[in-house]
C-alpha positions in Angstrom: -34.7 -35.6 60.1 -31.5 -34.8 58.0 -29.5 -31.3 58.6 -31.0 -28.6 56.3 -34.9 -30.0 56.5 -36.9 -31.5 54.2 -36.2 -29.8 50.4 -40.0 -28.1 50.1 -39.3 -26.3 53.2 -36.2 -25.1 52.5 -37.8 -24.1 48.6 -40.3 -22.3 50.8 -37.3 -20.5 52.8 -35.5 -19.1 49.7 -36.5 -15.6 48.9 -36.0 -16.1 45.3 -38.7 -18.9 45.3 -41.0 -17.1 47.8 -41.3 -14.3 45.0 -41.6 -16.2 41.8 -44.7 -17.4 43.0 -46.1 -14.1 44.6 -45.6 -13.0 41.2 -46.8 -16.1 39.4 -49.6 -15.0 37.3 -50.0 -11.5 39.4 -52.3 -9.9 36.7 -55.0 -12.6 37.5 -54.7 -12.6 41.4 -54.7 -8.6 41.3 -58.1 -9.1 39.3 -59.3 -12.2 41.2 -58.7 -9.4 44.3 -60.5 -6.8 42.7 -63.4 -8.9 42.3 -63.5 -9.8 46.0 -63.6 -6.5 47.2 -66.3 -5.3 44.5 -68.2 -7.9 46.0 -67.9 -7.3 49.3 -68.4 -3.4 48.8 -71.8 -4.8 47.4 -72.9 -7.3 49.6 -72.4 -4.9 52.6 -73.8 -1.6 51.5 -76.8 -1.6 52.9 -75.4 -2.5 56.4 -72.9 0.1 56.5 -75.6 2.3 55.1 -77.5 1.7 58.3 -78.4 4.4 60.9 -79.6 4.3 64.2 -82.6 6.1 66.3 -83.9 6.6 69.3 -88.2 6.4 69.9 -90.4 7.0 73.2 -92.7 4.6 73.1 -95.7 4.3 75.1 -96.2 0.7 76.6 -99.6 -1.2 75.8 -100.8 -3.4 78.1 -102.0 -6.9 76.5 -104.6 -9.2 78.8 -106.3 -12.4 77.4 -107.0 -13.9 80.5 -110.1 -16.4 80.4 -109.9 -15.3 76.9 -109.8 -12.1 77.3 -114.0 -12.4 79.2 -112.5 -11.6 82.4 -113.0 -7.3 83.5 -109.5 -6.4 84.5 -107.8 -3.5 84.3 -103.6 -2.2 84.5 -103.0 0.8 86.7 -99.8 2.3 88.1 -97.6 1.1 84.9 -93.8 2.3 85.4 -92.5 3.8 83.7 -95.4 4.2 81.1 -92.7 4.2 78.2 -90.0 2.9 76.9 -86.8 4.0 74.8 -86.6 1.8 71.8 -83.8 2.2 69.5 -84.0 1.0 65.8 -81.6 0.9 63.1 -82.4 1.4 59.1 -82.1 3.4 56.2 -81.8 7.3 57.2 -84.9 8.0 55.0 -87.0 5.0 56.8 -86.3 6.2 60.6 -87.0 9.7 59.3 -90.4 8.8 58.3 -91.2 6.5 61.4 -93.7 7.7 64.0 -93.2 6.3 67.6 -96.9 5.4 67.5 -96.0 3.1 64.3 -93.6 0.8 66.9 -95.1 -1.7 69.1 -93.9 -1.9 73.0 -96.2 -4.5 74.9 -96.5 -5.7 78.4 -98.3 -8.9 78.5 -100.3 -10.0 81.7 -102.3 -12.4 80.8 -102.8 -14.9 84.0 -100.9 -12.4 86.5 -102.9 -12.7 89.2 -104.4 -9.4 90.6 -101.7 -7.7 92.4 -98.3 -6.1 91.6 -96.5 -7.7 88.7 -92.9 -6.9 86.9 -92.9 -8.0 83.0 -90.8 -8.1 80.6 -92.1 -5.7 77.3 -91.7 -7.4 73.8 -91.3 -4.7 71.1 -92.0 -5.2 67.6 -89.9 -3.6 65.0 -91.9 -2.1 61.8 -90.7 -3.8 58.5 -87.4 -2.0 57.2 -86.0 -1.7 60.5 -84.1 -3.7 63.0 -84.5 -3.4 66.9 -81.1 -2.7 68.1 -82.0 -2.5 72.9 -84.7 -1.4 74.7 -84.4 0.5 78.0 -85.4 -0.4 80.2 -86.6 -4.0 79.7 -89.3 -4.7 82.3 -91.9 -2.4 83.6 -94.2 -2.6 86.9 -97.5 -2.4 87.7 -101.0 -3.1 89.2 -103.7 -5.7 87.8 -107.0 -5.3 89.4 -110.9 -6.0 88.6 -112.0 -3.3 86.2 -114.9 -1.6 87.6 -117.5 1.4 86.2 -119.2 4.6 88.1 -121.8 6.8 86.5 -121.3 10.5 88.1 -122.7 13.6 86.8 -121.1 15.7 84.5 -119.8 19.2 86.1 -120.2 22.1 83.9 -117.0 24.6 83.4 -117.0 27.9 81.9 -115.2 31.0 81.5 -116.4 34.1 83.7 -119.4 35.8 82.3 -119.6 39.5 81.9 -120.6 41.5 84.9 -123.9 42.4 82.5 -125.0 39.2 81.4 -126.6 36.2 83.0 -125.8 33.1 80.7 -127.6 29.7 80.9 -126.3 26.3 80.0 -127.6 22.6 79.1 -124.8 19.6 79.2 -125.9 16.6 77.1 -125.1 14.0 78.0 -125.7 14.7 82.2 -123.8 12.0 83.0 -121.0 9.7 82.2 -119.4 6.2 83.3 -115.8 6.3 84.4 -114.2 2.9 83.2 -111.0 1.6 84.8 -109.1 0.2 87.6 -110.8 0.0 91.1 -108.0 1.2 93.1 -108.4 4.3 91.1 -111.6 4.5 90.0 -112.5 5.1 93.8 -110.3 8.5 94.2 -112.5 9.9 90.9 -114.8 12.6 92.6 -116.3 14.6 90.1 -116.5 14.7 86.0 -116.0 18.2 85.0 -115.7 19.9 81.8 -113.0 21.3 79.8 -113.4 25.4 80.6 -115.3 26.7 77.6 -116.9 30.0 76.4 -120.0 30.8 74.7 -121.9 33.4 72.6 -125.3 33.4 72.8 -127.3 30.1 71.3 -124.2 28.7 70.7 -122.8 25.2 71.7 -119.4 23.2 71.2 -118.3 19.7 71.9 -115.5 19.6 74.6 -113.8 16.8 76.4 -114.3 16.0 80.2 -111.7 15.5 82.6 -112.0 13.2 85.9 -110.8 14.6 88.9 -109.9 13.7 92.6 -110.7 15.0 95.4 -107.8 17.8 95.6 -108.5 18.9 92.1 -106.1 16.9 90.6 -106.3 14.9 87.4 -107.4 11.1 87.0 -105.1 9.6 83.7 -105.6 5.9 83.9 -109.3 6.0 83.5 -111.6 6.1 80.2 -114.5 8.1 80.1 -117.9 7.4 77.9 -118.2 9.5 76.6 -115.7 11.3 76.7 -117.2 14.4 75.4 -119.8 16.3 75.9 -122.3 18.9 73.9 -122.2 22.3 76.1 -125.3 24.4 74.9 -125.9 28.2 75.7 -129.4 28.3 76.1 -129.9 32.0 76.5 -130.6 34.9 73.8 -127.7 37.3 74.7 -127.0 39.9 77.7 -129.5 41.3 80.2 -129.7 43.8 82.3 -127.2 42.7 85.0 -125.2 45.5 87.3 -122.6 44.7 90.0 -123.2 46.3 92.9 -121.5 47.1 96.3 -123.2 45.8 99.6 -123.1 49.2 102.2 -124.2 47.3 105.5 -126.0 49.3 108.4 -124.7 51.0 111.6 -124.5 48.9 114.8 -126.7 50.3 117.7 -125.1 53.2 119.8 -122.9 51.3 122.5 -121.5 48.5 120.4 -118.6 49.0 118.2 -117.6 46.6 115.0 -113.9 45.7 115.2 -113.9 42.9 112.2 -116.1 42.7 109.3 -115.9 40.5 106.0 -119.0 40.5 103.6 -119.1 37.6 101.4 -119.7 38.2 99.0 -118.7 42.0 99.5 -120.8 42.7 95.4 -124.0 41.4 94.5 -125.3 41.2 90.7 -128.9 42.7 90.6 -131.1 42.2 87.3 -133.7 45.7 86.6 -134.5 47.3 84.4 -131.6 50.0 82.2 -133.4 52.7 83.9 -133.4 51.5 87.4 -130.1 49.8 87.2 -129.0 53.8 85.9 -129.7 55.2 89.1 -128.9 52.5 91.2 -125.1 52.7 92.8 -125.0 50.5 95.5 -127.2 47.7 97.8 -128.3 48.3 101.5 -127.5 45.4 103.6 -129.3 45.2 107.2 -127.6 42.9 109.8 -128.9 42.7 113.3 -125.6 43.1 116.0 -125.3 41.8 119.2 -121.8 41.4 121.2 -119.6 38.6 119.9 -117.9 36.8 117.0 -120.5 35.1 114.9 -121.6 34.7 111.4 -125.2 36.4 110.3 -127.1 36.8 106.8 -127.4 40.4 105.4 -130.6 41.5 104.4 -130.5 43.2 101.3 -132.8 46.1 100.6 -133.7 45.7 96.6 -135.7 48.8 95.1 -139.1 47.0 93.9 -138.4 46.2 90.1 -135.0 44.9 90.8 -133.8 41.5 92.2 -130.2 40.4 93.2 -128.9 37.1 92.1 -126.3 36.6 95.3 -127.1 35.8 98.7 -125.1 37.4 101.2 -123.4 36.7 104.7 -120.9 38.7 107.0 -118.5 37.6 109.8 -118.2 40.1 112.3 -116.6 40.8 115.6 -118.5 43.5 117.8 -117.7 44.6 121.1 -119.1 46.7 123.8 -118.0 50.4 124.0 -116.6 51.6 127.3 -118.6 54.4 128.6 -116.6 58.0 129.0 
């Protein structure tokens, strides 16, 4: 190569050269520029218009196995949601309810046991799915199994004057659901409810373990049930204290606990006026022991309790 290069690169190295054609035509490159930006300001609106949002969504469990004829059944899932977040037009996410997104575990062919899957979330239209956290979720597949039990009535406390009566239709219902946990349901109860007279109101039931605790991963047919107040109103109903007898000179009483220590007795106004408490007779004998208490009811009158006591009597030392 000669000294001094080749003569376009040394045109292209002359300052002088370099800005006549910068400026060659500048009104149409400035407008050509212009044009390219409007463009682009266009094109990418909507994506720099774009917000996102975060959803709890509950997971659904899909199962097709043997096309969907076999009985199984998805307990323990964890966690039981996920957080899905979208992105979209502000006024689209606004408007979206988490039970609008889909987040589904599929199990179909896991055999019975614990699994890990991954969950596949569909994005409603408008929006696109930006992660989900976290991506898998665990839990149990087993044979799906049904019990019958009797439904459990549960009400408020009655008045001390009344004596309500009740009818649950239906008696009975058929918890639905895993058999790993359809074995710790013990009882069916209903939802606490109260009632006036003749009245009667659907409520839902609740499945419960033996501690009292709820059973969640269970479905219940039904899973409400008509309570039904059968009686007219209040009757004559007081509360009154059980007064038990004195123990036989030379034995003393050093414990006592009446259970329960107030019976409710049904009479008529009149009798129930002058009535102020209920004689109880218990036989004593030396010892700690458990006896029923004989109540003395004025004839007329009947009490709607039974009643026990736990004593503790001892011998008196002679002077």
């Amino acid at each position: 190569m000669r000294a001094g290069g080749t003569p376009w690169l040394r045109r292209w190295l002359s300052p002088r050269y370099v800005w006549s054609r910068a400026t060659h035509n500048l009104l149409l490159k400035l407008l050509a520029l212009a044009v390219s930006v409007t463009l682009w300001l266009v094109a990418t609106a909507d994506r720099r218009a774009n917000v996102e949002q975060g959803f709890d969504v509950p997971v659904a469990v899909r199962d097709t196995t043997g096309n969907g004829e076999e009985k199984r059944a998805t307990s323990n899932l964890n966690p039981a949601s996920v957080r899905v977040i979208l992105s979209g037009r502000p006024e689209r996410l606004r408007d979206l309810q988490p039970d609008s997104i889909e987040a589904v575990v599929d199990v179909t062919d896991a055999p019975e046991g614990s699994f890990t899957r991954v969950v596949t979330v569909t994005a409603p239209g408008g929006t696109t799915l930006q992660r989900v956290t976290p991506t898998r979720v665990q839990g149990f597949v087993d044979t799906q199994v049904a019990r019958t039990l009797p439904v459990t009535l549960s009400v408020t406390s009655p008045p001390d004057s009344s004596l309500p009566r009740y009818q649950v239709t239906p008696a009975e219902a058929t918890v639905t659901g895993a058999g790993q946990v359809v074995v710790t349901v013990a009882r069916l109860v209903t939802s606490p409810v109260a009632l006036n007279a003749n009245a009667e109101r659907e409520v839902p039931l609740v499945a419960l373990d033996a501690a009292g605790q709820p059973v969640t991963a269970v479905t219940m047919r039904p899973s409400t049930v008509t309570v039904r107040r059968l009686d007219t109103g209040e009757l004559p109903v007081k509360t009154l204290r059980v007064v038990l007898n004195d123990p036989p000179p030379g034995l003393e009483v050093t414990s006592v606990s009446v259970q329960p220590g107030t019976v409710r007795v049904v009479a008529s106004p009149e009798l129930l006026g002058r009535l102020r408490e209920v004689a109880g007779q218990v036989t004593y004998r030396e010892g700690t022991y458990t006896s029923p208490v004989r109540l003395t009811i004025p004839a007329g009158a009947q009490a709607l309790e039974t009643v026990s006591v736990r004593l503790t009597v001892i011998r008196r030392s002679q002077p």
